[in-house]
VODRENFI-450835 format. One record per residue (C-alpha): residue in one letter; chain; x, y negated, z negated. Coordinates in pm, 1 decimal, m for minus. Each point is the difference from the previous one (the first is absolute). Layout:
N
+----+----+----------+----------+----------+
: aa : ch :       px :       py :       pz :
+----+----+----------+----------+----------+
:  A :  A :        X :        Y :        Z :
...
+----+----+----------+----------+----------+
END
This chain:
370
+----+----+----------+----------+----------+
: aa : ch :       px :       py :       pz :
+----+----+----------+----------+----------+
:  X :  A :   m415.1 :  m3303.4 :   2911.2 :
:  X :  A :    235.8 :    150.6 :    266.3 :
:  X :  A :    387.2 :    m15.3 :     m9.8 :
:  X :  A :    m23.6 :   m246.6 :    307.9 :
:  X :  A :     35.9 :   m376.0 :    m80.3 :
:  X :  A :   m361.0 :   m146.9 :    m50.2 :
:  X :  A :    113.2 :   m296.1 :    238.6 :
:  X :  A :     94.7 :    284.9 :    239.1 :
:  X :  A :   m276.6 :    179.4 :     m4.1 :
:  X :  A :   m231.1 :   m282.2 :     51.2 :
:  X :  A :    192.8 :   m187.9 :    289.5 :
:  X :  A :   m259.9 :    m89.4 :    253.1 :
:  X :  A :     20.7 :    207.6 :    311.3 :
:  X :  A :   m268.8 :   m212.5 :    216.5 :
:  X :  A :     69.7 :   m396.6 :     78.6 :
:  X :  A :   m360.6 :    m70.5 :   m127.9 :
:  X :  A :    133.1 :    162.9 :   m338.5 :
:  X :  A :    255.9 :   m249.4 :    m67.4 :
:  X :  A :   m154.3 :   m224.0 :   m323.3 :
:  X :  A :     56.0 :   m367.8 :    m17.3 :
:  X :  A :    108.2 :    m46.2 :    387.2 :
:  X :  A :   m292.8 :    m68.3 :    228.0 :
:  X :  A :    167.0 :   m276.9 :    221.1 :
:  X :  A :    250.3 :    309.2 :     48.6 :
:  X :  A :   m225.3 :    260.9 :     50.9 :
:  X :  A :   m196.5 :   m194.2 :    223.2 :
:  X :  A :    279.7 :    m28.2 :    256.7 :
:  X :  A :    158.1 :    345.4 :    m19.0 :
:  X :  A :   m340.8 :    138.0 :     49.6 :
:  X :  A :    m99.2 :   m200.7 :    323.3 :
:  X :  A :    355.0 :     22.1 :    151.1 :
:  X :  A :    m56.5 :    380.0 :    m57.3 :
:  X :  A :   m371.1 :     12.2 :    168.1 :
:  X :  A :    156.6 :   m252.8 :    269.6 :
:  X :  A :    330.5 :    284.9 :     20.6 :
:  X :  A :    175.1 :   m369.2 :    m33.1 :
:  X :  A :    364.3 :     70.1 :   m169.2 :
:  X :  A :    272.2 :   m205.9 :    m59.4 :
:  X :  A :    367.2 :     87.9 :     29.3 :
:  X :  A :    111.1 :   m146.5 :   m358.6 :
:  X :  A :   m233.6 :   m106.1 :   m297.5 :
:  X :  A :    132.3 :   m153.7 :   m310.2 :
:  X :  A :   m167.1 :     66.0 :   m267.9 :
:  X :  A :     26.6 :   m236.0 :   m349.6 :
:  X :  A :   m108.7 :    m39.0 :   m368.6 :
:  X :  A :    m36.3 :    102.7 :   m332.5 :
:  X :  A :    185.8 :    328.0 :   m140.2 :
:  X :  A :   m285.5 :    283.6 :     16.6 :
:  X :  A :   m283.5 :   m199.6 :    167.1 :
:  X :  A :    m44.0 :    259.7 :    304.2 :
:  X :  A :    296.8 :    m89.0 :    302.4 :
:  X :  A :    203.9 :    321.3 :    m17.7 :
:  X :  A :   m352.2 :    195.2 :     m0.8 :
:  X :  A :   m140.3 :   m213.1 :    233.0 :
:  X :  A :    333.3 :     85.2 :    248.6 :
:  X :  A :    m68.7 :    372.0 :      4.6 :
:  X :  A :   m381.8 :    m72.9 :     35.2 :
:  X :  A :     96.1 :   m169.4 :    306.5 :
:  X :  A :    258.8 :    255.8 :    140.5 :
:  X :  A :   m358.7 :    244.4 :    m36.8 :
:  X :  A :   m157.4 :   m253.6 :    155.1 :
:  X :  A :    231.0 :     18.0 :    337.2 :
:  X :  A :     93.0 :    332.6 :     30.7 :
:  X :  A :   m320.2 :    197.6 :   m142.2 :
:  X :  A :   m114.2 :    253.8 :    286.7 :
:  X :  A :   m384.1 :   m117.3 :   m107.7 :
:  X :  A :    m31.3 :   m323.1 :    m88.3 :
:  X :  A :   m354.7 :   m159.5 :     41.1 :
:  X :  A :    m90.0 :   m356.7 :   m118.5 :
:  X :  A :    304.8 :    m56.7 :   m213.4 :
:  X :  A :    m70.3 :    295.6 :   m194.9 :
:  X :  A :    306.5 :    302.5 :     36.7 :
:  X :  A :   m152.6 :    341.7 :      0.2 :
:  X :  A :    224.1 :    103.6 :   m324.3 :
:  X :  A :     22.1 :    402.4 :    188.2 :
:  X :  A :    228.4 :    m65.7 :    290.3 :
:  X :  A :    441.1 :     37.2 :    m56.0 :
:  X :  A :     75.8 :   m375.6 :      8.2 :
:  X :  A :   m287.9 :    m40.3 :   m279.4 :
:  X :  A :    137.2 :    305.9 :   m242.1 :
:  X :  A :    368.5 :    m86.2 :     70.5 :
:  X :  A :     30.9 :   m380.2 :    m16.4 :
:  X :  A :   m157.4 :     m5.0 :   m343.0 :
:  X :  A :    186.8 :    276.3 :   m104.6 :
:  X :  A :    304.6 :   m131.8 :     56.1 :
:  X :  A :    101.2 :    223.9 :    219.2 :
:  X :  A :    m44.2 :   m142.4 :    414.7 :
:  X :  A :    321.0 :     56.0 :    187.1 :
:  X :  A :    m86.9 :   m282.3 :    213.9 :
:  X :  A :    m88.8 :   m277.3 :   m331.2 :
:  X :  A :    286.3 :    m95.7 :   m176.3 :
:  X :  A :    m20.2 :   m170.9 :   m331.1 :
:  X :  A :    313.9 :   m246.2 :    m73.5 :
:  X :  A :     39.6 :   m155.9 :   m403.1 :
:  X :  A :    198.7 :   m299.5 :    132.2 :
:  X :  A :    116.9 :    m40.8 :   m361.4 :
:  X :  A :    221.4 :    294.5 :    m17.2 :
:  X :  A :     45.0 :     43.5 :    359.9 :
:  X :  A :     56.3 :   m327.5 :     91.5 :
:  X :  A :    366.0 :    m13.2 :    205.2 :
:  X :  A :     21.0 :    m19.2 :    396.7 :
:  X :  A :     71.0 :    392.7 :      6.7 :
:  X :  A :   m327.3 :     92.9 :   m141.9 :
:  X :  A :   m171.3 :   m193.1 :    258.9 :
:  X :  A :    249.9 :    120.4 :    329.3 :
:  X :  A :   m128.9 :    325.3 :   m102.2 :
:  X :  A :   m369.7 :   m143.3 :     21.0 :
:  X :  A :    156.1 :   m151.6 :    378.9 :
:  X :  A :    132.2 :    299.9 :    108.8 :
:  X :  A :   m325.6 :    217.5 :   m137.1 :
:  X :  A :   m196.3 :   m244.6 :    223.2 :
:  X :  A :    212.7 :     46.3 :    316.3 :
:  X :  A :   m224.9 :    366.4 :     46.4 :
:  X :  A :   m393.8 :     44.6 :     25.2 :
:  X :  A :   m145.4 :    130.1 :   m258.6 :
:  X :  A :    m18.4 :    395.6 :    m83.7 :
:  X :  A :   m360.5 :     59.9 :   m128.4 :
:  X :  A :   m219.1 :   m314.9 :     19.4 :
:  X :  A :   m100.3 :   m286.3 :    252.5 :
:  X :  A :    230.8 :   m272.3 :   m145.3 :
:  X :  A :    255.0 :    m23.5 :   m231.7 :
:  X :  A :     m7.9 :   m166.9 :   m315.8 :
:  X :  A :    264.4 :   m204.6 :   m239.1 :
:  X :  A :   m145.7 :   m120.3 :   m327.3 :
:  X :  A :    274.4 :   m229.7 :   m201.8 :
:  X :  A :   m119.9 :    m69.9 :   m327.7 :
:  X :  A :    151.1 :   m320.9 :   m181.8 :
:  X :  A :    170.6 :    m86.2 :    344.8 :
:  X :  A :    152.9 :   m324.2 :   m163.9 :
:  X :  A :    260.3 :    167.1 :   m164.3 :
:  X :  A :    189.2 :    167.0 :    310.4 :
:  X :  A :    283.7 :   m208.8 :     55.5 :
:  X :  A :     71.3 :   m268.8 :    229.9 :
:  X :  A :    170.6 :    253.4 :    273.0 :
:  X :  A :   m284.1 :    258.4 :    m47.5 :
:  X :  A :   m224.7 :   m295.6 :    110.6 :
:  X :  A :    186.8 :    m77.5 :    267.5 :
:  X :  A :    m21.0 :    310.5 :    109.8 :
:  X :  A :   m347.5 :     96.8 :    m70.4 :
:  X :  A :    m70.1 :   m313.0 :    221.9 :
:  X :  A :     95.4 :     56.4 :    300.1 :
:  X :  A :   m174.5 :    346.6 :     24.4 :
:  X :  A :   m292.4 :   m223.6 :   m122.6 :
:  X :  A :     18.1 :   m263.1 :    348.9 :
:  X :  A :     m8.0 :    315.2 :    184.4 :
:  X :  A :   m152.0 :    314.7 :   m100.7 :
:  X :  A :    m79.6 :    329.4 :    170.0 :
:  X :  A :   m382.2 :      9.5 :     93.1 :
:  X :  A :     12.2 :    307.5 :   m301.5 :
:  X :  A :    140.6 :   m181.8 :   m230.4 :
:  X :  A :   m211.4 :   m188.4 :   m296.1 :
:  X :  A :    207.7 :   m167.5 :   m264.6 :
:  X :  A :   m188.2 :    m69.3 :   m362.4 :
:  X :  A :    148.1 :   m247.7 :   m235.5 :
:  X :  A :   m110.3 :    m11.4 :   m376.8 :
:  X :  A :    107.9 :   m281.1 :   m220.9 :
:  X :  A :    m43.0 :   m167.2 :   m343.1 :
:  X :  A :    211.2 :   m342.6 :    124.6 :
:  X :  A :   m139.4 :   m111.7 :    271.3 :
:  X :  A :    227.6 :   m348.5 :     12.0 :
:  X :  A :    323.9 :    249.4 :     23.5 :
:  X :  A :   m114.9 :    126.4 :    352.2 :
:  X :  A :    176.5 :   m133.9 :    314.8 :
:  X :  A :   m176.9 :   m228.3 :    192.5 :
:  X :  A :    130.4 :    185.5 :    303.4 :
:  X :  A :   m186.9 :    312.8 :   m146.2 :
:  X :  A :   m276.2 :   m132.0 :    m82.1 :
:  X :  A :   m137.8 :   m146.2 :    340.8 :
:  X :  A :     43.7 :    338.6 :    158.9 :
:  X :  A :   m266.4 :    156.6 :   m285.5 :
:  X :  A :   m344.2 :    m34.4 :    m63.2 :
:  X :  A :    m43.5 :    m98.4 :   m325.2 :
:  X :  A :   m242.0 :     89.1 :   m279.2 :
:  X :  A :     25.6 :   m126.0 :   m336.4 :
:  X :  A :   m144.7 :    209.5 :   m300.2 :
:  X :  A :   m136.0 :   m192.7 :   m268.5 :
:  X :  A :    m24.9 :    120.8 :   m358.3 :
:  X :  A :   m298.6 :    213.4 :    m87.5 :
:  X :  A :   m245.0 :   m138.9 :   m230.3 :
:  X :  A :    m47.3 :    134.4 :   m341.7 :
:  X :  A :   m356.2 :     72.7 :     65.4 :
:  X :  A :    101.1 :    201.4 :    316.2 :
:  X :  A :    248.0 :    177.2 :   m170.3 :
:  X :  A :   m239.0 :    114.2 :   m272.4 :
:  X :  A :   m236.2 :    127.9 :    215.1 :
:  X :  A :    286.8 :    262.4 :    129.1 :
:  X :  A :     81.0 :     84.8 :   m350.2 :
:  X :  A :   m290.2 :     91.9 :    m71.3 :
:  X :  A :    m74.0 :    185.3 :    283.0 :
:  X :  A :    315.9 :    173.1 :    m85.7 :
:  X :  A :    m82.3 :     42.3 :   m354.3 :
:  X :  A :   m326.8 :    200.2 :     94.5 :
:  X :  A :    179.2 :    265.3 :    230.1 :
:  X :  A :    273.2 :     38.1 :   m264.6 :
:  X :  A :   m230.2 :     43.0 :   m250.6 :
:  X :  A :    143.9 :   m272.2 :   m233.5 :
:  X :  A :   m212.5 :   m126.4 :   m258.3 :
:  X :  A :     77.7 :   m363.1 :     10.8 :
:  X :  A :   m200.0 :   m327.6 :   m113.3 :
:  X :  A :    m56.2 :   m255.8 :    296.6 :
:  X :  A :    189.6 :   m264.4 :   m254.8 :
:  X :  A :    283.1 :    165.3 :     17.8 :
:  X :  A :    m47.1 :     44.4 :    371.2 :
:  X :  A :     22.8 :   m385.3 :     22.1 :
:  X :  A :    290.1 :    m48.4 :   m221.4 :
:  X :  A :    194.3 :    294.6 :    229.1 :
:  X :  A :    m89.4 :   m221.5 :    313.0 :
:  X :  A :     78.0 :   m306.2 :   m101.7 :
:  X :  A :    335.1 :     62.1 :   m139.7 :
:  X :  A :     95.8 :    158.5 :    344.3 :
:  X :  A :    m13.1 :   m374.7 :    116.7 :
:  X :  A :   m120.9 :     70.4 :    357.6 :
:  X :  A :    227.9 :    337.7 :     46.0 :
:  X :  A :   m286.6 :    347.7 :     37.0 :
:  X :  A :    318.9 :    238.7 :    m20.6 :
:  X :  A :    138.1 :   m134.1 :   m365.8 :
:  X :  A :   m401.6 :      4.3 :   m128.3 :
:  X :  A :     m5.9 :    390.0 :    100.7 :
:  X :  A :    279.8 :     59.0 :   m126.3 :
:  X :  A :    m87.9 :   m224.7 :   m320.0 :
:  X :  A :   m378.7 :    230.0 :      3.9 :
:  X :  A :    219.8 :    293.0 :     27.4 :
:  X :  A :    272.8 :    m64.2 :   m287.8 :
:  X :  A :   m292.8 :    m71.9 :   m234.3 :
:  X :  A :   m264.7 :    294.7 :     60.6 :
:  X :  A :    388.5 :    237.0 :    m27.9 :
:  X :  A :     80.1 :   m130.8 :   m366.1 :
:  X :  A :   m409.9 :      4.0 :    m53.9 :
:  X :  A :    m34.2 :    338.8 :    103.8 :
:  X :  A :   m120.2 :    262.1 :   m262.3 :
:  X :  A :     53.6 :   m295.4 :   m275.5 :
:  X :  A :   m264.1 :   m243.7 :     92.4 :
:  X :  A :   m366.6 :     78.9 :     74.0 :
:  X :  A :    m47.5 :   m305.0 :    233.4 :
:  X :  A :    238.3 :   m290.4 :     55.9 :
:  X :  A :    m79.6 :   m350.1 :   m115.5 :
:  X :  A :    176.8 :   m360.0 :     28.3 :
:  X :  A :    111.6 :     51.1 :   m336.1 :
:  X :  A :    197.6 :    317.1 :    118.0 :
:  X :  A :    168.8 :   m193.5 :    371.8 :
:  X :  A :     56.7 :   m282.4 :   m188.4 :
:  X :  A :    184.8 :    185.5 :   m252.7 :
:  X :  A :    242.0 :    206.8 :    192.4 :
:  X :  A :     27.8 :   m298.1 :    279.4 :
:  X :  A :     94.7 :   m234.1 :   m284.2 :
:  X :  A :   m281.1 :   m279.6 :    113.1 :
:  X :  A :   m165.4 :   m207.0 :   m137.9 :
:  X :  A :   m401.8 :    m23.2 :    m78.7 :
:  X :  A :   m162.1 :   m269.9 :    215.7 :
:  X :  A :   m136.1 :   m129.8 :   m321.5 :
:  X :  A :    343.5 :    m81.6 :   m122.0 :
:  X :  A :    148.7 :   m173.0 :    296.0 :
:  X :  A :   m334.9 :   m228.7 :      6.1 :
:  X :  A :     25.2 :    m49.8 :   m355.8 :
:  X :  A :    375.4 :   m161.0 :     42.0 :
:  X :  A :   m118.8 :   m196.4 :    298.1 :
:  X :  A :   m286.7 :   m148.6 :   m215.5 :
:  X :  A :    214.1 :    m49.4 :   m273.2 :
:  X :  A :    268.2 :   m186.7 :    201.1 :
:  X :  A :   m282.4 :   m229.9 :    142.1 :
:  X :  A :   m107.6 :    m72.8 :   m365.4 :
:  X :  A :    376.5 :    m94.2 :    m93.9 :
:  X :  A :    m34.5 :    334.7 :   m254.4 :
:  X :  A :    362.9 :     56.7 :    m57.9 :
:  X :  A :    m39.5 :    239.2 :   m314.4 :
:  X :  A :   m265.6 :    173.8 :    178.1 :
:  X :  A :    249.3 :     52.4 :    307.8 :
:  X :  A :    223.1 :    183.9 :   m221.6 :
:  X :  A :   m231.1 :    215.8 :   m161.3 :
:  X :  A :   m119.1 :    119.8 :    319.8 :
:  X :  A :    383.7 :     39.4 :    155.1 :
:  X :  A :     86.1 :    215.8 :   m331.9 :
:  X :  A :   m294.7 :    219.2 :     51.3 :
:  X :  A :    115.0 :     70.5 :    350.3 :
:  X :  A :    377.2 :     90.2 :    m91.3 :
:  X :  A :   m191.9 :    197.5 :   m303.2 :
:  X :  A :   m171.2 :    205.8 :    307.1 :
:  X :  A :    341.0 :     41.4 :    226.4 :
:  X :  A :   m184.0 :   m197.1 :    265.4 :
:  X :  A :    246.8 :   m117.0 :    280.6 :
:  X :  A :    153.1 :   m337.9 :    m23.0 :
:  X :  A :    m12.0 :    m52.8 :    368.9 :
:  X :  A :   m335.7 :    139.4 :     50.8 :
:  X :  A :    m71.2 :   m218.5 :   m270.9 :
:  X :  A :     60.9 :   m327.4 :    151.7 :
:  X :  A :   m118.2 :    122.7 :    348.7 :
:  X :  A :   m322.6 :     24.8 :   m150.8 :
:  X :  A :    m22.4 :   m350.8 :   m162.6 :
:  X :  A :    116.3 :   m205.3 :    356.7 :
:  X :  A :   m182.6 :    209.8 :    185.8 :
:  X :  A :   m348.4 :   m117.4 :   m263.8 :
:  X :  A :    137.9 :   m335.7 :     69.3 :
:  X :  A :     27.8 :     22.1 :    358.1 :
:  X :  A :   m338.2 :    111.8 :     63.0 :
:  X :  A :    m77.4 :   m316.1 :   m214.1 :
:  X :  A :    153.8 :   m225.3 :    199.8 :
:  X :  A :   m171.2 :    136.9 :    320.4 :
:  X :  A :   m357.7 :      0.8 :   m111.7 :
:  X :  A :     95.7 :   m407.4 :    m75.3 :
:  X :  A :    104.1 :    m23.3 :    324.8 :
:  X :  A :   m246.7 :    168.8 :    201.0 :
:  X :  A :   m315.3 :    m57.9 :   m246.5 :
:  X :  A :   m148.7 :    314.1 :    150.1 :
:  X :  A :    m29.2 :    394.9 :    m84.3 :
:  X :  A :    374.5 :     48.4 :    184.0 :
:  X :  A :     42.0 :    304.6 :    229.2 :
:  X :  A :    391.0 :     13.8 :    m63.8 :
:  X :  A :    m52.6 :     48.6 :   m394.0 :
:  X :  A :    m51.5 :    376.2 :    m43.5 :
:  X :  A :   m226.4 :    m43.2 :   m318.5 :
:  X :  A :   m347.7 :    119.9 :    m98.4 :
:  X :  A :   m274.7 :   m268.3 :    m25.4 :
:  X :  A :    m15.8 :    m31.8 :   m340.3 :
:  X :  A :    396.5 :    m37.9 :    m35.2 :
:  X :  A :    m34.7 :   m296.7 :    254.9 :
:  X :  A :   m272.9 :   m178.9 :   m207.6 :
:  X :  A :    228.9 :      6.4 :   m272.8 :
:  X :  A :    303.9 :   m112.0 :    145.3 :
:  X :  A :   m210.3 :   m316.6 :    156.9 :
:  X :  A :    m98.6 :    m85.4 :   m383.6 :
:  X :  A :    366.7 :     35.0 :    m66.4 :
:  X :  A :     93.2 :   m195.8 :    248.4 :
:  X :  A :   m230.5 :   m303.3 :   m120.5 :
:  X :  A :    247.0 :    m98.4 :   m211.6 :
:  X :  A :    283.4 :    m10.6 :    218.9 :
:  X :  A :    123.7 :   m179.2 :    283.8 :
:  X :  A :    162.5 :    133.3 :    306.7 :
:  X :  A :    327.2 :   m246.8 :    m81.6 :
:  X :  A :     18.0 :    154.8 :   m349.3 :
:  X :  A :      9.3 :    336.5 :    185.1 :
:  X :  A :    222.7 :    m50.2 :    276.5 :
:  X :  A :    271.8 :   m154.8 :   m308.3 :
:  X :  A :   m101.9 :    295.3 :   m138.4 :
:  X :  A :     82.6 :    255.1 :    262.0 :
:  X :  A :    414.4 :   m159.8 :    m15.5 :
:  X :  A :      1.6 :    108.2 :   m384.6 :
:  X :  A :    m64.2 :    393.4 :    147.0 :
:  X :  A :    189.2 :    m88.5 :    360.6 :
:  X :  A :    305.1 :    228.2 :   m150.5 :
:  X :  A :   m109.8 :    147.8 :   m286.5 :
:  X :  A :     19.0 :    372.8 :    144.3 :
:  X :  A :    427.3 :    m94.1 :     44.7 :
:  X :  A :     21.1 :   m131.9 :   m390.5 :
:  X :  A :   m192.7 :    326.7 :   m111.9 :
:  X :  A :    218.3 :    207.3 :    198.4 :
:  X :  A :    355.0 :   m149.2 :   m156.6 :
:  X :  A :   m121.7 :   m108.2 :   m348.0 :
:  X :  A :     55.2 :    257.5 :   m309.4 :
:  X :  A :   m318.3 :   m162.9 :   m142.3 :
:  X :  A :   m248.8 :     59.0 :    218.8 :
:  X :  A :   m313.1 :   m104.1 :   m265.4 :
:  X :  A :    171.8 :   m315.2 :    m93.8 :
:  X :  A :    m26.8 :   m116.2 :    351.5 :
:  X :  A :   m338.0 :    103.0 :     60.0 :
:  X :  A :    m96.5 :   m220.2 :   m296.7 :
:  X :  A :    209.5 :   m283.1 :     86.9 :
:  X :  A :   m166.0 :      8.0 :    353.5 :
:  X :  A :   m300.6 :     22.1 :   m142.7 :
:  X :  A :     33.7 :   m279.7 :   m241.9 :
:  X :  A :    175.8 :   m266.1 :    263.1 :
:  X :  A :   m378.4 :     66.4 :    214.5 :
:  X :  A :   m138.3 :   m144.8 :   m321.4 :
:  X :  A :    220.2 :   m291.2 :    m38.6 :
:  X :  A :    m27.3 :   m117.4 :    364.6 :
:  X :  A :   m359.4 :     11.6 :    m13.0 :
:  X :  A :    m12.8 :   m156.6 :   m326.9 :
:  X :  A :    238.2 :   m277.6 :    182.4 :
:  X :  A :   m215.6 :    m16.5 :    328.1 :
:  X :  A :   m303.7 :    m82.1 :   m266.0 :
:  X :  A :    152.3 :   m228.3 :   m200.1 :
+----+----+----------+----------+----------+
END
């Protein structure tokens, strides 16, 4: 592997690249074949599901000396130098360190001349919720009235902290979290260039535990195949599993069976063989509501459910699961785990209230069945 950041080297550089965004892509690429801009787009999701990428694809996008149906030539300067980092005329802003009203005068005053080298100048504020309230202010009145050259870029992770007032003067676009199965597919499309010998298992266990996010499961791919290199012949789930401190999918089924069948000892036989292993507490218990909440959607919807991010097979046992269960039992359930992440966090004994969570699911289904 090279000394550049997997996640860096793999950015997409063409809109139709971006993974997991097609609504997105869709509308970039049409407003780019239509030579449609906006003066302001606010971009908002997930941590590491494509909107800072997405930003610079679109700065290509209106400013690349060859554009030709929403595809960027990748030879001209505004191609080589936006992506690089380096355009005189695209500024980059992290609102969470530069987030006072000075930073952005300087972005007001910048704006005041054309720019130097390309068509239009660009500002791209990543996490643009945490500039303060006079920054706002004052980002928002260059926002009501813009030079023609000017094309402001908002990123966010909190959506509900944005202005009002800033938000009907962008177009919006909202990045959902990529699926596991899409974000496996780029690992191991990765994996093959990189030459890393990895097992499509542990492929799936990298891109799930990314939860949506396609720059932590690079960087999770890359962490592993570093500690695995010259020491392991070809990574397995036994190997992520170990240095991630998870948990086998086999033992977070086996507690939720063993809750439904009001097993207490066998509940903490299975908890002591994941404290034996190091496995996260957290992750832990992530894992068990999250079983439990694809449970309680199958009930619901009766059908093969598009917004559970399982395999076949995993669905058609969850549904047996879930024949012994009703969707009150669950939603009482889902209060028992409503703050469990807080009392794992400021608790010295993290295990014993795993296990007493665990045990009060059997008691109130043992009470809801009585």
């Amino acid at each position: 592997m090279s000394n550049k950041s997997l996640y860096r080297k793999y950015r997409p550089s063409q809109i139709e690249d971006v993974v997991g965004q097609r609504q997105v892509v869709a509308t970039l690429k049409q407003a780019s074949i239509n030579k449609e801009f906006s003066h302001a787009y606010l971009f908002s999701g997930n941590h590491g599901c494509g909107k800072t990428s997405t930003a610079r694809i679109l700065s290509t996008l209106m400013t690349c000396e060859n554009v030709k149906d929403g595809k960027t030539c990748g030879e001209c300067r505004p191609c080589k130098t936006i992506h690089a980092g380096a355009a005189m005329d695209v500024k980059e802003l992290d609102g969470a360190s530069n987030r006072g009203i000075d930073n952005i005068k300087a972005i007001i005053d910048s704006a005041i001349w054309p720019p130097n080298e390309l068509n239009r100048k660009i500002f791209i504020v990543d996490e643009c919720h945490q500039l303060t309230k006079e920054a706002t202010s004052a980002m928002l009145k260059i926002l009501e009235e813009p030079p023609d050259y000017i094309t402001f870029i908002l990123c966010t992770t909190e959506i509900n902290k944005i202005l009002p007032t800033i938000l009907s003067r962008c177009q919006r676009f909202n990045f959902t979290k990529i699926s596991s199965k899409e974000i496996a597919g780029r690992l191991i499309y990765i994996a093959k260039q990189e030459k890393i010998e990895i097992d499509e298992d542990a492929i799936d266990i990298i891109a799930k535990i990314s939860r949506g996010s396609m720059r932590d499961a690079i960087s999770s791919l890359e962490q592993i195949a570093t500690v695995a290199s010259n020491k392991i012949a070809k990574i397995n789930a036994q190997h992520v599993q170990k240095y991630f401190g998870l948990t086998d999918r086999l033992g977070i089924i086996g507690v939720v069976k063993a809750i439904i069948d009001n097993n207490i000892p066998l509940i903490l036989d299975q908890v002591n063989d994941f404290v034996m292993a190091s496995a996260d507490t957290k992750q832990i218990m992530f894992e068990i509501t999250n079983v439990f909440r694809n449970i309680m959607v199958l009930k619901i919807q009766n059908v093969n459910s598009k917004i559970i991010d399982l395999p076949d097979n995993e669905i058609q046992d969850l549904k047996k699961l879930g024949e012994k269960l009703k969707v009150s039992q669950l939603l009482k359930m889902s209060q028992l785990f409503s703050d469990i992440d807080k009392k794992i966090s400021y608790n010295i004994n993290e295990r014993w209230i795993m296990e007493a969570t665990l045990i009060n699911c059997v008691a109130l289904l043992r009470k809801e069945t009585a």
